[in-house]
ROSE-585707 format. One record per residue: residue number from 1; residue in one letter; chain; y, x, z of N, C-alpha, C in turn. Coordinates in pm, 1 decimal, decimal comma. Atoms other than C-alpha are relative to their C-alpha. Example, Ala and Ser with C-alpha at 12.3 -4.5 7.8 and 13.67 -1.06 7.14 Angstrom:
BEGIN
<rec 1 "A" "A" <-119,0 89,0 0,0> <-450,0 1230,0 780,0> <120,0 90,0 0,0>>
<rec 2 "S" "A" <-119,0 -82,0 -6,0> <-106,0 1367,0 714,0> <109,0 -77,0 73,0>>
# end
This chain:
BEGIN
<rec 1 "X" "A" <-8,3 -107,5 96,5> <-2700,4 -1581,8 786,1> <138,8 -0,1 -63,6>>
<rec 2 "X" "A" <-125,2 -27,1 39,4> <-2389,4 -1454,1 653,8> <21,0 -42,9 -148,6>>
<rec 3 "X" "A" <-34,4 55,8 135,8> <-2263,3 -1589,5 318,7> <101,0 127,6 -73,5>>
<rec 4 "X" "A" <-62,6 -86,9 85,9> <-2141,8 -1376,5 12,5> <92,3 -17,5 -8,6>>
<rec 5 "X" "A" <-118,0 15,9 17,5> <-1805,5 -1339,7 -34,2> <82,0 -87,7 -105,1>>
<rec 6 "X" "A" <-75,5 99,8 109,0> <-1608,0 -1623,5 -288,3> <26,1 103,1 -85,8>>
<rec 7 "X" "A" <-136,0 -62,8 110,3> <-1439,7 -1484,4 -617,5> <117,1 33,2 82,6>>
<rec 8 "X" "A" <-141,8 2,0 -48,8> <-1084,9 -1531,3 -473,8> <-22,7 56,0 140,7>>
<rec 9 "X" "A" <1,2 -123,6 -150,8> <-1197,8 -1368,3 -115,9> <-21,6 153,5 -12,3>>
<rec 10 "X" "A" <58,9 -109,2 1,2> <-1361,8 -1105,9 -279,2> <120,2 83,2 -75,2>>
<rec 11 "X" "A" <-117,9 -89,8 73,0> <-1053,4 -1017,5 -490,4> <85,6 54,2 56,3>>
<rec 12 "X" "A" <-61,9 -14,4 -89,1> <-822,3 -1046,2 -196,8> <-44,9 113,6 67,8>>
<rec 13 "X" "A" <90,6 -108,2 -27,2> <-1039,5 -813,9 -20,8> <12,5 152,8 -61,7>>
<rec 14 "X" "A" <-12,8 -78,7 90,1> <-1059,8 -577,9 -285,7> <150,0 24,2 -13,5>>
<rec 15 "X" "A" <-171,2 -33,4 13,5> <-644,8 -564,7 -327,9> <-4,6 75,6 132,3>>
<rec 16 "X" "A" <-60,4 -64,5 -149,9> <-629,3 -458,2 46,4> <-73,6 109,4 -12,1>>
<rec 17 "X" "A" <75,9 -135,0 -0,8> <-920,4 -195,2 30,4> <51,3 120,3 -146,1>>
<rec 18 "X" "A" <-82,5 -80,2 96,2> <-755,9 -66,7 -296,6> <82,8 109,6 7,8>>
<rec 19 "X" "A" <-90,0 -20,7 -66,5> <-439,4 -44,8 -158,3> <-19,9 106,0 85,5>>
<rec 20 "X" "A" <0,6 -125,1 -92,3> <-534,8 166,5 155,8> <-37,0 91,8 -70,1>>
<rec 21 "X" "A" <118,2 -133,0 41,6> <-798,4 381,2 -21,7> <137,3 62,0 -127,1>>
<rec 22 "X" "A" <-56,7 -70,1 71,7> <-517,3 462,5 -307,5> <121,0 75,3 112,4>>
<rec 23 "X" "A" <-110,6 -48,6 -112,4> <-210,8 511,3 -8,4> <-75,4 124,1 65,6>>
<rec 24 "X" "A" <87,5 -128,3 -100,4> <-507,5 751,5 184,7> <3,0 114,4 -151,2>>
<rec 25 "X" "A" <0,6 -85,4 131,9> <-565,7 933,8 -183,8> <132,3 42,4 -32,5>>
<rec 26 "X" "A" <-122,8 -31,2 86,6> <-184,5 962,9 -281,2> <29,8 74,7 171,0>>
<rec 27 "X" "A" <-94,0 -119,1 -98,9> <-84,8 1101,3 93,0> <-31,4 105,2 29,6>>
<rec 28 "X" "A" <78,8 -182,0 2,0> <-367,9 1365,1 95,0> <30,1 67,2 -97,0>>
<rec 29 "X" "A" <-38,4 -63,3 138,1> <-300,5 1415,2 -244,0> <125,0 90,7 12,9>>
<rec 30 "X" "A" <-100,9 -81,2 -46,6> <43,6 1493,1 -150,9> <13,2 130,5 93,8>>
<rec 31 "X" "A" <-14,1 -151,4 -134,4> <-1,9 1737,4 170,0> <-90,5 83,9 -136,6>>
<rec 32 "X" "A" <59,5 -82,3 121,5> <-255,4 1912,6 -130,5> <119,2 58,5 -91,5>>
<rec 33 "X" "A" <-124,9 -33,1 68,1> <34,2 1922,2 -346,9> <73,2 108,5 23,2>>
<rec 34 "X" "A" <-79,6 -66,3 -72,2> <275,6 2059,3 -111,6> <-76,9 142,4 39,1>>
<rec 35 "X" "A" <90,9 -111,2 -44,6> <-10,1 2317,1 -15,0> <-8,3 116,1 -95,0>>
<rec 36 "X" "A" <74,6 -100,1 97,3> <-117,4 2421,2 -367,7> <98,6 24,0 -118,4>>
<rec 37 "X" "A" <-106,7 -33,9 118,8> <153,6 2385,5 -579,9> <106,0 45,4 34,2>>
<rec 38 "X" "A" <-167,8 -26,4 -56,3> <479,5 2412,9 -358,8> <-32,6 131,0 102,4>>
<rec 39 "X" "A" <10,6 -175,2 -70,4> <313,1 2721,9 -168,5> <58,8 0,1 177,3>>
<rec 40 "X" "A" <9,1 -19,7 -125,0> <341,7 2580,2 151,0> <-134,1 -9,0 114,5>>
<rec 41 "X" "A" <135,3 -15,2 -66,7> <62,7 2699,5 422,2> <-4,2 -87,3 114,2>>
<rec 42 "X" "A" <49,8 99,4 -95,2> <-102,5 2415,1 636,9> <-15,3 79,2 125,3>>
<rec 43 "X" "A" <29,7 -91,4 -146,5> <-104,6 2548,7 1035,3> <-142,6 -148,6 3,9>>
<rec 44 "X" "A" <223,4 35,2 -67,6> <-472,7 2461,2 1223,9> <68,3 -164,3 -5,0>>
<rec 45 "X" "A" <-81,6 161,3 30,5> <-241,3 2098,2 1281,2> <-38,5 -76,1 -84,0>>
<rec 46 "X" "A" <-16,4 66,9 189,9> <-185,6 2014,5 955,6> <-132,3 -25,1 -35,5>>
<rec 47 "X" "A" <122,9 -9,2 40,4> <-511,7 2078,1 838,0> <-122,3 -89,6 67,8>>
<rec 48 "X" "A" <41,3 97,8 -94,8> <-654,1 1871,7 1147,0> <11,1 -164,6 -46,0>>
<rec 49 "X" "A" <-65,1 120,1 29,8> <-416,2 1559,5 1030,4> <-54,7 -79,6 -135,1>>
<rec 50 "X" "A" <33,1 57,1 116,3> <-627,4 1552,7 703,1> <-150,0 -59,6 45,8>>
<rec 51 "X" "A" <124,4 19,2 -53,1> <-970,0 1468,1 835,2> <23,5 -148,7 -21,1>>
<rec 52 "X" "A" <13,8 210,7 -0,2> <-918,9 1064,8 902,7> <20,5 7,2 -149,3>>
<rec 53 "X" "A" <-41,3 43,4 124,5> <-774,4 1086,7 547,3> <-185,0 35,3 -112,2>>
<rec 54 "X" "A" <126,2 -63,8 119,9> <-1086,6 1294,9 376,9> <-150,7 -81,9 43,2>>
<rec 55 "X" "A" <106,0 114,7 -57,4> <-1349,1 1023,2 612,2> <51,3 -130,5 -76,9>>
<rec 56 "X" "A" <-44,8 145,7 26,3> <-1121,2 736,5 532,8> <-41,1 -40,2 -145,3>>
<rec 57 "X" "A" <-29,3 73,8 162,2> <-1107,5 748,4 145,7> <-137,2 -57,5 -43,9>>
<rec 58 "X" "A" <187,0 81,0 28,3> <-1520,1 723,5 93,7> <-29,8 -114,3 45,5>>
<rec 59 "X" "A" <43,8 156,2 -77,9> <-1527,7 426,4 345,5> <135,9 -88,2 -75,5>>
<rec 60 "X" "A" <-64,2 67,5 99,2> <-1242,0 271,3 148,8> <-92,2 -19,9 -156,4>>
<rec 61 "X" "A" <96,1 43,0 125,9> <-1411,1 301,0 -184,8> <-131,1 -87,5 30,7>>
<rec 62 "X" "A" <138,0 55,8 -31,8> <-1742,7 191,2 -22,6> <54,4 -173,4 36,5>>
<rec 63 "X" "A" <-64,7 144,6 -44,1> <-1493,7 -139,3 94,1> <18,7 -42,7 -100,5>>
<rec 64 "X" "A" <-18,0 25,2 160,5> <-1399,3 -168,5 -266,9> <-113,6 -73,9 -4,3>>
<rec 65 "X" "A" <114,6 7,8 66,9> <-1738,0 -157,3 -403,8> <-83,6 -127,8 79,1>>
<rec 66 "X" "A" <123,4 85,1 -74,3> <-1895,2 -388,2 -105,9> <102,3 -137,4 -68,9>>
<rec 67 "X" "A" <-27,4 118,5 12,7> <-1609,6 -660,9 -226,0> <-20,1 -36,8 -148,3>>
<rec 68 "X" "A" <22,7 26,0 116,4> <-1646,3 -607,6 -588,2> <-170,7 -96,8 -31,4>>
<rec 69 "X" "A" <183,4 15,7 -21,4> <-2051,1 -673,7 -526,5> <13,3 -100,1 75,5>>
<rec 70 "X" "A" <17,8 136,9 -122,7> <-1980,3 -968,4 -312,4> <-36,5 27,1 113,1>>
<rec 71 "X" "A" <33,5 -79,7 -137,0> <-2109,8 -806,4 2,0> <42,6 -134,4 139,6>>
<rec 72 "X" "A" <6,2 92,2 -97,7> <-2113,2 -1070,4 304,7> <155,1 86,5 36,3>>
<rec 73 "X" "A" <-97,6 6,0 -88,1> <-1743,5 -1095,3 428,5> <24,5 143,2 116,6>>
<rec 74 "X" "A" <8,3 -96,8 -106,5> <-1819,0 -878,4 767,4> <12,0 128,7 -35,2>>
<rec 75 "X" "A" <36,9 -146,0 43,6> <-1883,0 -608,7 547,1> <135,0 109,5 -26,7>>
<rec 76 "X" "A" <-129,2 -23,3 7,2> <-1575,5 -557,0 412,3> <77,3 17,0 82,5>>
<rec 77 "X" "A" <-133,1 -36,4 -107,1> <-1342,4 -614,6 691,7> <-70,2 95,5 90,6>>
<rec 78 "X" "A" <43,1 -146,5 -140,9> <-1571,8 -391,5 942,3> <51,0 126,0 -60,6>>
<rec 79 "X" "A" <-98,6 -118,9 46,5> <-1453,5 -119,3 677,0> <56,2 20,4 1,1>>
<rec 80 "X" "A" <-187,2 14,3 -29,4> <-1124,5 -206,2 653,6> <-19,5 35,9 167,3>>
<rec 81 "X" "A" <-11,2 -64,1 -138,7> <-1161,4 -164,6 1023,3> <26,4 112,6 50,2>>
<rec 82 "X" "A" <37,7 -89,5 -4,6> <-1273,9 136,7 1024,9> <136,8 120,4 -35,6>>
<rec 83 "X" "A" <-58,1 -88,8 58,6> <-1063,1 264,7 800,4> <157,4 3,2 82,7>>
<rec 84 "X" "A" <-122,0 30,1 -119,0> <-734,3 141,3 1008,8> <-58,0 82,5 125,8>>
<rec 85 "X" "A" <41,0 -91,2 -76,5> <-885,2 287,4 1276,4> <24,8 170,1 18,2>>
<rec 86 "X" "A" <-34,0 -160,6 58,2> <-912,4 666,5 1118,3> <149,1 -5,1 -40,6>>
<rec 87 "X" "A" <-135,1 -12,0 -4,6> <-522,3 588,4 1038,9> <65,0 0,6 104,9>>
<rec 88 "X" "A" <-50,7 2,2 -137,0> <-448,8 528,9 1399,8> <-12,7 157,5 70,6>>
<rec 89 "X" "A" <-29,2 -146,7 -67,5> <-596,0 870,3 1490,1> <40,8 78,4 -70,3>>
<rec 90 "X" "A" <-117,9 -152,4 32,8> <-415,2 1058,9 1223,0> <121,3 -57,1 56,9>>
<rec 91 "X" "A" <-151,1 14,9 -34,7> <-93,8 894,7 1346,0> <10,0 70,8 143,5>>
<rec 92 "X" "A" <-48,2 -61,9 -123,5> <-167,7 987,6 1696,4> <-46,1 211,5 -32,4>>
<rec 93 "X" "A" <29,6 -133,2 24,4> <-261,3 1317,1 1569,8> <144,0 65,6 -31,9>>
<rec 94 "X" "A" <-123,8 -7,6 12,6> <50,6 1331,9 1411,3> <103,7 7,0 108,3>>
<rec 95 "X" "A" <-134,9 21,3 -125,2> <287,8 1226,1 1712,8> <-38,3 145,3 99,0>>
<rec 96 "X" "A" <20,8 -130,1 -117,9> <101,9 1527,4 1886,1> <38,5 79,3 -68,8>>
<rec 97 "X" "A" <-13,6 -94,2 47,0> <162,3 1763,5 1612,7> <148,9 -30,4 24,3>>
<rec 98 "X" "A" <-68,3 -5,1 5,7> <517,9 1644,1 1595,9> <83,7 32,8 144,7>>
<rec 99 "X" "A" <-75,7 -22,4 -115,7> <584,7 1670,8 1966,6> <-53,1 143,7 46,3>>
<rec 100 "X" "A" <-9,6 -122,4 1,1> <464,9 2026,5 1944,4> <121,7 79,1 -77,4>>
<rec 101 "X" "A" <-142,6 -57,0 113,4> <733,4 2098,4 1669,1> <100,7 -16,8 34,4>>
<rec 102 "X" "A" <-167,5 0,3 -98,1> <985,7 1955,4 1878,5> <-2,2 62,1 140,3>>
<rec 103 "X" "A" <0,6 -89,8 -162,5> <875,7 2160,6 2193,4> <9,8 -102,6 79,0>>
<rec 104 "X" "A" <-3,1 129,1 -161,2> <823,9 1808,8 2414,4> <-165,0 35,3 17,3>>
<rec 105 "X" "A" <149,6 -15,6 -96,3> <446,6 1960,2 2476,4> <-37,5 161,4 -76,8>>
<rec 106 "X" "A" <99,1 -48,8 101,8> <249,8 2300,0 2434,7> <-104,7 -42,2 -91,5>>
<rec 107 "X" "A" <86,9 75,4 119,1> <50,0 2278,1 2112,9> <-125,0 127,5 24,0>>
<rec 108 "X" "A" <94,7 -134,9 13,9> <-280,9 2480,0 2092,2> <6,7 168,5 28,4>>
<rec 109 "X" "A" <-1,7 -123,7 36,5> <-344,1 2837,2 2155,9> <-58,9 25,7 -140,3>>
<rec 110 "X" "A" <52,9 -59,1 113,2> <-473,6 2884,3 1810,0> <110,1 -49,7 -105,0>>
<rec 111 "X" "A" <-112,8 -6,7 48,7> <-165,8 2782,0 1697,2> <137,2 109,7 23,4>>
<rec 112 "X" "A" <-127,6 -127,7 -52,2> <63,1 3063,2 1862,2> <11,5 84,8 -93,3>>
<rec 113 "X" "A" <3,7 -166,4 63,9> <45,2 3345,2 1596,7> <68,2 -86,1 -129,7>>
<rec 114 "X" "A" <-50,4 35,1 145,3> <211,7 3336,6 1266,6> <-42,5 87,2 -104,5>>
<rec 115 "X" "A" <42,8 -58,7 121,8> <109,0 3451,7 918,6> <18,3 98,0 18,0>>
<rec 116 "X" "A" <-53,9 -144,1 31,5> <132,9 3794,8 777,5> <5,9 6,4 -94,3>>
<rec 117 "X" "A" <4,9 -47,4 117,6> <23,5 3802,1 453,1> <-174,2 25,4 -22,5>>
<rec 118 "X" "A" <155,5 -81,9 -8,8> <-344,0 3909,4 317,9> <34,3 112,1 -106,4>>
<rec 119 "X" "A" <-22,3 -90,1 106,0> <-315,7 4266,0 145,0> <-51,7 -22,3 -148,0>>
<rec 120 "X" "A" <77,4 10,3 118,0> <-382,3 4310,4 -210,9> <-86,7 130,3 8,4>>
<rec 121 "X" "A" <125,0 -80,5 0,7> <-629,6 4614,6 -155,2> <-114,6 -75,5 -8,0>>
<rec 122 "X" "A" <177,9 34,3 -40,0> <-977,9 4530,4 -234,4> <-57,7 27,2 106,1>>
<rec 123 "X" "A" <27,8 -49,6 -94,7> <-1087,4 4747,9 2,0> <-32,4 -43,4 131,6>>
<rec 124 "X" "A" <10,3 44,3 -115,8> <-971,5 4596,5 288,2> <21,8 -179,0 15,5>>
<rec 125 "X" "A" <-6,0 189,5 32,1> <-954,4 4198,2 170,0> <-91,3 -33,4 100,4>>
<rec 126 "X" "A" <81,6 77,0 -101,0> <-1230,7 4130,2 373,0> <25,4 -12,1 153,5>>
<rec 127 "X" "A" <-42,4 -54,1 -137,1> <-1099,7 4294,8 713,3> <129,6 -94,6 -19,1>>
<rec 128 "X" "A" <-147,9 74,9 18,4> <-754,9 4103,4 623,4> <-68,9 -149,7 -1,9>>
<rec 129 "X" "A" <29,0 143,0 36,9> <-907,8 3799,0 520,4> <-80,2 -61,6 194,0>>
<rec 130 "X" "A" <29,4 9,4 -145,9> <-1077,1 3804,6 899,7> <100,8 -34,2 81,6>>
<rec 131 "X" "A" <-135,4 2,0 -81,9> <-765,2 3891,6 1052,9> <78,0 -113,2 -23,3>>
<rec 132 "X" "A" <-135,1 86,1 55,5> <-542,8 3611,0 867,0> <-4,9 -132,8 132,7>>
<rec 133 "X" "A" <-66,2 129,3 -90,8> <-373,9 3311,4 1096,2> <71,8 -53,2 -90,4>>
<rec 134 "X" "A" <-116,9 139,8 36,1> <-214,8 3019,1 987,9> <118,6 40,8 51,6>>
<rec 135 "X" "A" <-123,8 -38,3 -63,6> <130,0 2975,6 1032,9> <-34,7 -120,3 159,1>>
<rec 136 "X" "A" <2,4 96,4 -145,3> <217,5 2814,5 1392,6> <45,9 -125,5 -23,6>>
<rec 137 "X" "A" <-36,0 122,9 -26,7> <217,1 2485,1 1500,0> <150,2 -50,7 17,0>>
<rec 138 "X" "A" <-59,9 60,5 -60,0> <499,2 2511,9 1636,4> <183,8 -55,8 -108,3>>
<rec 139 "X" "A" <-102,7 -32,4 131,2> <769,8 2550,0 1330,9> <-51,6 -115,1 -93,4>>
<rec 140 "X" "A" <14,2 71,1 74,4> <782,2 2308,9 1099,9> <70,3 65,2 -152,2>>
<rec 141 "X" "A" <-37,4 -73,9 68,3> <794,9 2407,2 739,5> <77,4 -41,3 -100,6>>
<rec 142 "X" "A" <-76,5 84,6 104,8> <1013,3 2159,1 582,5> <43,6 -108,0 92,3>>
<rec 143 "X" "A" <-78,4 131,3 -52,2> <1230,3 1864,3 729,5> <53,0 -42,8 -76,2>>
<rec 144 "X" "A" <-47,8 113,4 138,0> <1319,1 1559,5 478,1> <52,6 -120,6 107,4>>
<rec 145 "X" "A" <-43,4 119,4 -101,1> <1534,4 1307,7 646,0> <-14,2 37,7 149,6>>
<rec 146 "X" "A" <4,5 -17,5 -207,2> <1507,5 1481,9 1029,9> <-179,1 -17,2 -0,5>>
<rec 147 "X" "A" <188,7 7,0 5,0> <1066,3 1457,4 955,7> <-65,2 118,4 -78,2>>
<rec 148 "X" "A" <112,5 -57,7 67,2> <819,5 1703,9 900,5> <-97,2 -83,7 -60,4>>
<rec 149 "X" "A" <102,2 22,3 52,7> <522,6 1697,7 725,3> <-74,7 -84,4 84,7>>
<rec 150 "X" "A" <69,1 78,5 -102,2> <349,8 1572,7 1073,5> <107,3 -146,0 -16,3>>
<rec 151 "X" "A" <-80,4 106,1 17,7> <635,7 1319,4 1119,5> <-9,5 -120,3 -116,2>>
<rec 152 "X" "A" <-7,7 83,8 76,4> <597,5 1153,4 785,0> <-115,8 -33,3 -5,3>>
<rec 153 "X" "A" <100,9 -4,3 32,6> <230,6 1166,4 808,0> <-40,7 -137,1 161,5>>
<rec 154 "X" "A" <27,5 100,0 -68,1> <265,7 937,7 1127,7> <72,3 -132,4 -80,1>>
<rec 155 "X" "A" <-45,7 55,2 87,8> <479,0 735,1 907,5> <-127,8 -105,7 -86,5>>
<rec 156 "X" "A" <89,1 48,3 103,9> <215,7 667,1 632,9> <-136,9 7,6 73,4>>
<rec 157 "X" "A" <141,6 47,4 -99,8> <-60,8 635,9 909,9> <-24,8 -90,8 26,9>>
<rec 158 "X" "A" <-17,6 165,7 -122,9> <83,5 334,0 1065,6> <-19,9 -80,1 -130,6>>
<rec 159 "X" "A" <-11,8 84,9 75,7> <166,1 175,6 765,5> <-152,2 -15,1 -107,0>>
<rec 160 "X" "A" <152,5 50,5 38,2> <-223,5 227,4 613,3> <-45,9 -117,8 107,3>>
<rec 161 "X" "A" <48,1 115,7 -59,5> <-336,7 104,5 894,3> <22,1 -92,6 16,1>>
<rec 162 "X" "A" <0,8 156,3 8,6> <-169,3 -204,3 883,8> <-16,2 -26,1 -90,7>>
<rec 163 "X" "A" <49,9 89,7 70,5> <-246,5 -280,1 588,6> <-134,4 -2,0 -41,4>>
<rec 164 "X" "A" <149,2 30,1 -61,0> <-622,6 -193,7 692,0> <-34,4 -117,8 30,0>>
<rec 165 "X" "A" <-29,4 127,7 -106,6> <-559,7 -447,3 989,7> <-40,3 -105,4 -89,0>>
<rec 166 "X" "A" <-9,9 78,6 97,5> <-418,4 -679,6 728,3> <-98,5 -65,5 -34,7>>
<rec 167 "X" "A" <146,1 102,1 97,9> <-722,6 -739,9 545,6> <-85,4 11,1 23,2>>
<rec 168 "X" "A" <114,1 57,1 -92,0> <-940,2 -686,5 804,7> <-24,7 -106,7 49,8>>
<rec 169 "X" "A" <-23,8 122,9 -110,7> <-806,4 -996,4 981,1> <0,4 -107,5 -134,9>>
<rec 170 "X" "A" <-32,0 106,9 53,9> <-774,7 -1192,0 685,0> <-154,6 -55,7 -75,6>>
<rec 171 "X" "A" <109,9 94,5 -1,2> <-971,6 -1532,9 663,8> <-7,9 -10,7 -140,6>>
<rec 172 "X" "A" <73,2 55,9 97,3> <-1175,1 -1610,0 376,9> <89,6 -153,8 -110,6>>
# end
């Protein structure tokens, strides 16, 4: 039978699941940001790249909570697992969005079309609101340092997940 986690394991523990689950919260937070405040529109991509993040953060907290509660060892790091895991496929999610933006692969057909606008008529909001597209994949709508939004988002993928890894792997 599995044994409860020590004080000092369970704290350790708890620092690493912290850690990710606040890094997953502050980088969604950010693409949100950039979305809702800075008025830039997420393509089908983008919007794709948040998923591991909006799975990850609940199974982070739930890693928290299992080390705060003492929770048998396994418990914890299988989360942490987990959660490294869902950072691995936004990164490779990422490297695909980014090698669409650099034209080294077609990206989606439901990425080809670009915005328009949605009218302000009442009238026809609903017929517009039907019609509307994202912008395309293939444009990137900001570059910081030579990196999009995808680009930095493989960035802060890798580096959750290792420090998922991290304290998945680490002994008692």
């Amino acid at each position: 039978m599995a044994s409860a986690l020590s004080t000092a394991a369970s704290r350790t523990l708890a620092g690493y699941a912290a850690a990710v689950t606040l890094g997953m919260t502050a980088t969604v937070g950010g693409a949100l940001a950039f979305q809702h405040i800075g008025g830039y529109i997420p393509c089908a991509l983008c919007l794709l790249q948040r998923d591991p993040y909006y799975y990850g953060i609940p199974i982070g907290v739930a890693a928290i909570l299992a080390a705060v509660f003492q929770l048998p060892a396994w418990t914890v790091r299988g989360l942490l697992a987990v959660v490294g895991i869902l950072m691995l496929v936004s990164a490779g999610m990422g490297v695909y969005h980014s090698g669409v933006e650099w034209g080294f692969w077609e990206g989606p057909a439901t990425c080809a079309t670009s915005a328009t606008g949605v009218a302000t008529n009442a009238g026809s909001l609903l017929d517009d609101l039907n019609a509307y597209r994202g912008p395309s994949c293939t444009k990137a709508s900001l570059r910081v340092l030579g990196l999009s939004f995808a680009g930095w988002n493989v960035i802060a993928s890798l580096a959750l997940a290792a420090v998922a890894f991290i304290g998945a792997t680490r002994k008692a």
